[in-house]
C-alpha positions in Angstrom: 0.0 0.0 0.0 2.8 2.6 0.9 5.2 1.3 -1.8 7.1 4.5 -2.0 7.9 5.1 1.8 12.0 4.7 3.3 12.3 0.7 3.0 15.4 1.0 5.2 16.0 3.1 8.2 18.8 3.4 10.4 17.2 5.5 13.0 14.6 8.0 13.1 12.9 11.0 15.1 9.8 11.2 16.2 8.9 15.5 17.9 6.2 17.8 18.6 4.5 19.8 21.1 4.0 17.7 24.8 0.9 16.1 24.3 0.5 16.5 20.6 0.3 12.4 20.4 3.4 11.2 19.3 3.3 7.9 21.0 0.9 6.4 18.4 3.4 7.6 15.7 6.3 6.2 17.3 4.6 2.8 17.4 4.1 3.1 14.1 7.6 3.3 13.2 8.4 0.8 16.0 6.0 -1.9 13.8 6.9 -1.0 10.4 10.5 -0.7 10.3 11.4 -3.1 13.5 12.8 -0.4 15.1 12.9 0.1 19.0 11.7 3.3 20.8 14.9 5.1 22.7 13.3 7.5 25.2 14.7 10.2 27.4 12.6 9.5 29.9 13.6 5.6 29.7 17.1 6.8 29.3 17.0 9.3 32.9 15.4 6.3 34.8 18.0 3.5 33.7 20.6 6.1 35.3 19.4 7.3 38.2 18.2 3.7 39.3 22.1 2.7 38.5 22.7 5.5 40.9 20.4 4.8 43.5 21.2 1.0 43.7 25.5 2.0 44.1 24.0 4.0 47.2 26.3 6.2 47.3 26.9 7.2 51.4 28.5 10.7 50.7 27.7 14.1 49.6 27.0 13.9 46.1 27.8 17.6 46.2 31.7 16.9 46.7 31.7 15.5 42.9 30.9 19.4 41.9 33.1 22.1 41.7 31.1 25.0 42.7 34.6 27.4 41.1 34.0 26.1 37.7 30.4 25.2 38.0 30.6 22.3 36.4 31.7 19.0 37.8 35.6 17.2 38.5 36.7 15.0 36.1 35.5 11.6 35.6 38.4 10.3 37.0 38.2 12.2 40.4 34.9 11.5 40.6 35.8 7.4 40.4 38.6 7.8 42.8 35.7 9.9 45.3 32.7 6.9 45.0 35.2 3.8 44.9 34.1 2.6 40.8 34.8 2.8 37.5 31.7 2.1 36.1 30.4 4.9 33.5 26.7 3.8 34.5 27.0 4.7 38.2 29.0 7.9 37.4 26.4 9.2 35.2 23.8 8.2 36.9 25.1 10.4 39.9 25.7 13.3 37.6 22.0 13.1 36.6 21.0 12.7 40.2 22.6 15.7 41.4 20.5 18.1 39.4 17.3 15.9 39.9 18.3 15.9 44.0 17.5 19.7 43.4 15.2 20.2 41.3 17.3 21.7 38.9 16.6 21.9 35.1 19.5 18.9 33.8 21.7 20.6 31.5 22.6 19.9 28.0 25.8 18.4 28.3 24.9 15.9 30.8 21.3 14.9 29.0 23.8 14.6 26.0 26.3 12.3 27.6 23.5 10.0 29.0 22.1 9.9 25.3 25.3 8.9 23.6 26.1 6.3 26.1 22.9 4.4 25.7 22.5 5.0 22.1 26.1 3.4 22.2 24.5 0.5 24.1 22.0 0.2 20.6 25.2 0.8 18.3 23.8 3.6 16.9 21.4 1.9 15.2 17.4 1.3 14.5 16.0 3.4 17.2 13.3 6.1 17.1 14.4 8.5 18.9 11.4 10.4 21.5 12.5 13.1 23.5 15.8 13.7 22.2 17.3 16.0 20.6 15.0 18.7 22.3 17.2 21.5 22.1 19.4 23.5 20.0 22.5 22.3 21.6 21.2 18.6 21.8 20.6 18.8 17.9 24.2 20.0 17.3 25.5 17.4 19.5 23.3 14.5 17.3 25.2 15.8 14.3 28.5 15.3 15.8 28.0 12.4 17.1 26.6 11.0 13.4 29.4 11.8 11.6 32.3 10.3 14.1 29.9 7.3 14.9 28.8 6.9 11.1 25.3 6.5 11.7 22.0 8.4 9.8 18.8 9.7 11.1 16.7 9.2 8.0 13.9 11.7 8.7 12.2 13.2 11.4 8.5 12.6 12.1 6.6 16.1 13.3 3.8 15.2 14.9 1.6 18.9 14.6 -1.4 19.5 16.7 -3.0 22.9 18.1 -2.4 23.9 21.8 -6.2 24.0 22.6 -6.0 20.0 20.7 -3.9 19.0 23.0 -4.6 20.2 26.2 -8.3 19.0 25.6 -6.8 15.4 24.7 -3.7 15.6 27.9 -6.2 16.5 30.6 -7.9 13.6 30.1 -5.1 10.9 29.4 -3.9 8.3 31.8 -1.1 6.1 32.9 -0.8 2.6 34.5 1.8 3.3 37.3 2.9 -0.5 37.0 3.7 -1.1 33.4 3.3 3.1 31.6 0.6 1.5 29.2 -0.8 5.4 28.2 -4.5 5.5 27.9 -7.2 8.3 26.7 -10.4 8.9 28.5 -12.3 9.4 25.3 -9.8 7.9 22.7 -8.9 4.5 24.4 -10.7 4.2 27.6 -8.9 1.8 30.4 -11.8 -0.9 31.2 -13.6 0.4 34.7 -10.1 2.8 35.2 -8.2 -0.7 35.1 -5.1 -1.2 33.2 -5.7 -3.9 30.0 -2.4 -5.1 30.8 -2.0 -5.6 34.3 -5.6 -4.9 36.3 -4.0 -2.0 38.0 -6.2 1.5 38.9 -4.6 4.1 36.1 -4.2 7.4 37.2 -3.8 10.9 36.5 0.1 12.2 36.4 0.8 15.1 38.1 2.0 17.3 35.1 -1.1 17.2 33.3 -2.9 20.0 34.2 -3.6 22.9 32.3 -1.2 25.3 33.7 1.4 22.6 33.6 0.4 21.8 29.7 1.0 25.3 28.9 3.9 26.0 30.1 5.5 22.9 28.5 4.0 24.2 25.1 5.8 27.6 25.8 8.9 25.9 26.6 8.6 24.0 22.7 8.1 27.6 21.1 10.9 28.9 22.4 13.5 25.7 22.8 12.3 22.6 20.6 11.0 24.4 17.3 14.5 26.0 16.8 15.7 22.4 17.2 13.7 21.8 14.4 13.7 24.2 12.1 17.7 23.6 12.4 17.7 19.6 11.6 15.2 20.2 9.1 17.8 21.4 7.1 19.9 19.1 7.4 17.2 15.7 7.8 14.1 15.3 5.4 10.8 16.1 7.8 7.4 14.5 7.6 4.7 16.7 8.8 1.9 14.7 9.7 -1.3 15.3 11.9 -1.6 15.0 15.6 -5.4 14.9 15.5 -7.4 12.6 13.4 -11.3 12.6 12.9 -11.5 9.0 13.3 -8.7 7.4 16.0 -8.0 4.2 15.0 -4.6 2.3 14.5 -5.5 1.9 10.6 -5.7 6.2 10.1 -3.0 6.3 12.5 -0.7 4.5 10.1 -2.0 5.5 7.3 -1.6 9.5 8.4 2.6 8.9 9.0 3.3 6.3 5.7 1.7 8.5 3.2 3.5 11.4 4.4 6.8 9.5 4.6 6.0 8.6 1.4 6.3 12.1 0.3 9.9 12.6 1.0 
């Protein structure tokens, strides 16, 4: 049916607005091109649970050198906690930031990417939630062109604010397995989990105030991103709403426009 789409993909990216409904696409790619899903947030969690499990008994402040605001080298940092392992040491980089509720910078998010993308040598991932910045996008590059790997295009997913803050208010998550569901567009069965019987719930994030802020924050940091790798990266523009929901439009919406490029 979509005989003129990519046959063969090394990796791709999959973007848009929080809540514009780029799971559903990703899956998409995920089935099609047996490719596997690399997220951020999958990526933050591997790390900081590395970190918590090491346990490390002292102040994770005393790897950061407030002088040069940034922290000692890897090496001193191995000497301080008593390993070698790059896991851990990340993982207590990441921690230190999300200790404090600070925002983690780019260099770090970009170090935890490249080391678990290096776990997937590079290859056949869609890539969700990364690059998400300016910086993060310029680091991609660099990385493609020592590594020798491609992103083949980048999947926009486009929806309107007052789209998606209707469809995030209502949207739910099994706290056991993540299974996403929609209140309206794929209801849990009695607010149970299909997959593991578990009460879904409401995350904390998706509220209104907290959806529009994180639509600000893709304005002025993640479209930039884009419009930067778009010159460099074909991009497939294809529609965050539908009319009709179901898996068959949902495919059909993201292979006809890949088809396109």
């Amino acid at each position: 049916m979509f005989e003129n789409a990519p046959k063969d993909v090394d990796n791709a990216i999959v973007t848009g607005k929080s809540g514009a409904g780029k799971q559903p696409r990703i899956d998409v790619l995920v089935d099609e091109y047996d490719l596997e899903q690399l997220s951020t947030g999958d990526i933050f969690r591997s790390y900081l649970k590395k970190a918590n499990e090491f346990d490390h008994q002292g102040d994770i402040s005393e790897l950061w050198d407030d002088k040069k605001e940034s922290f000692v080298s890897d090496k001193e940092i191995s000497k301080k906690i008593g390993t070698e392992k790059e896991d851990i040491i990340l993982g207590l980089k990441a921690k230190y930031f999300v200790d404090r509720g600070k925002f983690v910078p780019d260099h770090i998010t970009n170090e935890l990417f490249e080391s678990y993308f290096r776990k997937k040598d590079y290859r056949n991932q869609v890539l969700d939630g990364y690059p998400r910045t300016l910086d993060q996008a310029k680091y991609l590059l660099e990385i493609m062109e020592k590594k020798d790997f491609e992103i083949d295009f980048i999947v926009w997913v486009r929806n309107t604010d007052e789209k998606i803050i209707e469809r995030t208010v209502k949207r739910r998550i099994c706290p056991d397995c993540g299974k996403v569901y929609h209140l309206k567009y794929d209801p849990p069965e009695d607010g149970k989990c299909k997959e593991c019987g578990v009460d879904v719930i409401q995350r904390s994030d998706d509220t209104e105030e907290k959806i529009r802020s994180r639509l600000q924050e893709f304005q002025e940091k993640t479209k930039p991103m884009l419009e930067f790798l778009g010159s460099k990266i074909p991009v497939a523009e294809v529609p965050g709403h539908l009319e009709e929901f179901t898996p068959e439009n949902v495919k059909k919406s993201v292979m006809s426009e890949l088809e396109k490029l």
